[in-house]
N, C-alpha and C positions, 0 to 999 in steps of 0.2 A: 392680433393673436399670433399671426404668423411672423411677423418678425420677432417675437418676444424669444417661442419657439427655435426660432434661426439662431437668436443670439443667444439660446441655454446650447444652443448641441453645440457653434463654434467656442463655446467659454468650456464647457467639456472636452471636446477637442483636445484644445488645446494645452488643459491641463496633464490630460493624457499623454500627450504627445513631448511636454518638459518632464514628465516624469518617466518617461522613457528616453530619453536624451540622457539621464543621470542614472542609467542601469547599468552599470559597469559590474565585470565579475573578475575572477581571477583572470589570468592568461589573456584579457583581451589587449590587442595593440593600441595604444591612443597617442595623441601628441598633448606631453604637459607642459603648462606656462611656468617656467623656470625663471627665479628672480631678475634676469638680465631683461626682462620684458620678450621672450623667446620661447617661441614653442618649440621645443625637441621631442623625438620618440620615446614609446620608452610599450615597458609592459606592468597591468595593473598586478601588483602583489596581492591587493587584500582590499576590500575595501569595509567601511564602517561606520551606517548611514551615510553624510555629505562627506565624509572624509577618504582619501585616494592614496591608498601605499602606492606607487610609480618607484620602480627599478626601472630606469633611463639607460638606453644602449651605450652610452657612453659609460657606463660601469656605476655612474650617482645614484642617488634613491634620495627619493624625498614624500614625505606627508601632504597631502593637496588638498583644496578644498575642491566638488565634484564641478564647481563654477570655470576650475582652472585646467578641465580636461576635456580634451575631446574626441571625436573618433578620428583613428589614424585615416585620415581620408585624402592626401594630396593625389594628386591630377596631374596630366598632363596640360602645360599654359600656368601652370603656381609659381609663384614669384618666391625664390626661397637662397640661403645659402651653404653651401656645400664645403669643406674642407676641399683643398687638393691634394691630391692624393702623394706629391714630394712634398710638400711644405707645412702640413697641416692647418693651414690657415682658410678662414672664411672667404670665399669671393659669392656676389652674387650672381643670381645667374635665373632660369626658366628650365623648368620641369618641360621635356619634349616626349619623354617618355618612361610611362610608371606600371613596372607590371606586379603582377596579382602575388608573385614570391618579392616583392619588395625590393625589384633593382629598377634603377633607373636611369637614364640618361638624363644628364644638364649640359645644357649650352649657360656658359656664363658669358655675361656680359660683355666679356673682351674680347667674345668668340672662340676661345677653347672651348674646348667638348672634353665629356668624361661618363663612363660607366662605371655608379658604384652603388651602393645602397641607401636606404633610407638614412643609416643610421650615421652616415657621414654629413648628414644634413640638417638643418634648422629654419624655422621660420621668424620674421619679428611679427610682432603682435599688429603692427601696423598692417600689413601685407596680406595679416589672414582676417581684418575688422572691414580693409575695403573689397573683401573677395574674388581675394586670392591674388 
């Protein structure tokens, strides 16, 4: 009876806890999977049921399903790519440091350093499936 018990509260749980993961409202920050298999920032416009208006900091907006969003949560130790900030281009690099107004420092890979914000940055889907 007691494991039967254990295994209704953890199936509750957890149902709970998926449908709180897809509670997105207006204004909040998330990172959306964008057809290049890339998570970018962005902010929720709207949402409606499973579906996700995302205005993307890069200026794009797109329709999402709530499977393709998540909370803007990068770390410092995140394996991510950043623009540079002459060249516009992607290098990768590690999150060394991410603060609470959304700037960060990255060391990339080649060992340049750079202070800029979220929104010059992206992740591949690969990067954020083996954590981070």
């Amino acid at each position: 009876m007691k494991k039967a018990v254990s295994f209704l509260m953890l199936l509750v749980c957890t149902m709970l806890m998926s449908t709180v993961a897809f509670a997105y409202e207006k204004g909040d920050r998330v990172l959306a999977l964008w057809e290049d298999a890339y998570w970018y920032p962005g902010t929720v416009q709207s949402v409606d049921g499973n579906v996700v208006l995302i205005y993307f900091d890069d200026g794009d907006k797109a329709t999402v399903d709530s499977e393709r969003v998540n909370k803007l949560d990068w770390a410092a130790g995140d394996k991510v790519e950043c623009r540079w900030p002459t060249d516009g281009i992607n290098y990768p690099g590690t999150f060394v440091q991410v603060g609470k107004d959304e700037k960060i420092r990255i060391v990339y890979d080649d060992g340049d350093k750079a202070d800029l914000t979220v929104s010059w940055c992206r992740q591949s889907r690969a990067s954020r499936l083996v954590g981070r």
